[in-house]
Steps between C-alpha positions, in 0.01 A plus 500: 500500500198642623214243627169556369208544743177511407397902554213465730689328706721733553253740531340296810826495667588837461137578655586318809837740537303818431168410706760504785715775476172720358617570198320598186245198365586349187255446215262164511501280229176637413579856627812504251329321193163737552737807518411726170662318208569885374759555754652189521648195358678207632701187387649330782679266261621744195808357457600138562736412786779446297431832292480697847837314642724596207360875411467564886903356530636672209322864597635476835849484410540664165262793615626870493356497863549873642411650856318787480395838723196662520368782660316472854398814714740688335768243560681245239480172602606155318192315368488177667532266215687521164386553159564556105336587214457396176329649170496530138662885610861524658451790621465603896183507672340658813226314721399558837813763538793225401643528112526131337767454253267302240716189374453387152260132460701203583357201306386344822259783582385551147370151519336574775322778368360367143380212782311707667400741216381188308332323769277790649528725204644786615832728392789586760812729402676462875560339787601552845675202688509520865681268763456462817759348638360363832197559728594861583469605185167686377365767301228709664107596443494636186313550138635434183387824338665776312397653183711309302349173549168644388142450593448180715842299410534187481820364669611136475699368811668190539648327785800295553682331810364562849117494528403857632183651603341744275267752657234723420278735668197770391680823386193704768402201675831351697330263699400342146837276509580169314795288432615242278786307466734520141718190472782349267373575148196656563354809318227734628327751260427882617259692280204703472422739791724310743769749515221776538326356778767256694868499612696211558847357676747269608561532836809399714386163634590329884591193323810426330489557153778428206551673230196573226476654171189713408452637140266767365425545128367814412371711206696880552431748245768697630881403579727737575 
């Protein structure tokens, strides 16, 4: 079971880790909750504890969960986490030079979807599940934006398991760098001109990490 800590909390001891190693800062509670509501949106506590224990148990072990490669200087190299995807097509799909297999809806993530759908009012037709499997895993800088997500997306992630550290920095302006912590159950909303202007990561961590779940809900007006 995972304990619940209040988020600032977390956010003041993860400040005192960073301030000494130099790291990126993370966002103030008034820094985060001042950031333009048109990029962003965040519910620490989406789903309940008990909601977050049983999805984030039964994805773990009844996931597809596949290793992929990508290409890097002209080289294929294994991503560093796994993933699957999901979507209302079952056809493959290409993103960021991997091809998904896209897995018909399991009820589980269905429910999750009309959740979100009906609770912010959007509409999502996939989803890509990552795990990272311990602190070494991580996905690099990068924007969420290809033409068939369409004019500033908006891309629903939620977070299960480990807490990890979510970063962001100013696509021109690198030194323009904040981070904020996504724990068990949480759900942080990208839209607007976000994937325009920033790029974002999860970055391998010096601290031990088990295993967490991330998944992103997306509009694609083009699988295959």
């Amino acid at each position: 079971m995972m304990m619940k800590v209040p988020l600032w909390d977390r956010i003041k001891l993860i400040k005192k880790v960073y301030k000494t190693m130099g790291q990126l800062s993370l966002f103030s509670a008034e820094e985060f909750y001042t950031f333009p509501k048109d990029l962003l949106e965040f519910r620490e506590h989406f789903l309940t504890l008990k909601e977050s224990d049983v999805l984030f148990s039964h994805l773990l072990g009844n996931t597809p969960w596949k290793q992929r490669t990508q290409t890097m200087y002209d080289k294929k190299v294994l991503t560093p986490r796994l993933t699957a995807w999901y979507g209302d097509s079952e056809k493959s799909y290409k993103l960021g030079g991997s091809e998904f297999e896209v897995n018909a809806w399991t009820p589980e993530l269905l429910s999750l979807k009309k959740k979100i759908e009906q609770v912010f009012g959007y509409e999502f037709n996939s989803v890509l599940l990552n795990l990272y499997r311990d602190h070494n895993d991580s996905v690099a800088w990068h924007r969420d934006k290809e033409s068939r997500y369409g004019n500033r997306p908006v891309i629903a992630s939620l977070s299960l398991g480990e807490t990890r550290k979510f970063d962001f920095r100013k696509l021109n302006h690198h030194n323009r760098k904040h981070s904020i912590p996504l724990p068990h159950g949480s759900l942080l909303i990208m839209k607007g001109d976000l994937q325009e202007n920033w790029e974002h990561r999860i970055a391998k961590s010096s601290l031990l990490m088990k295993e967490r779940i991330n998944l992103t809900f997306r509009l694609v007006s083009e699988i295959a």
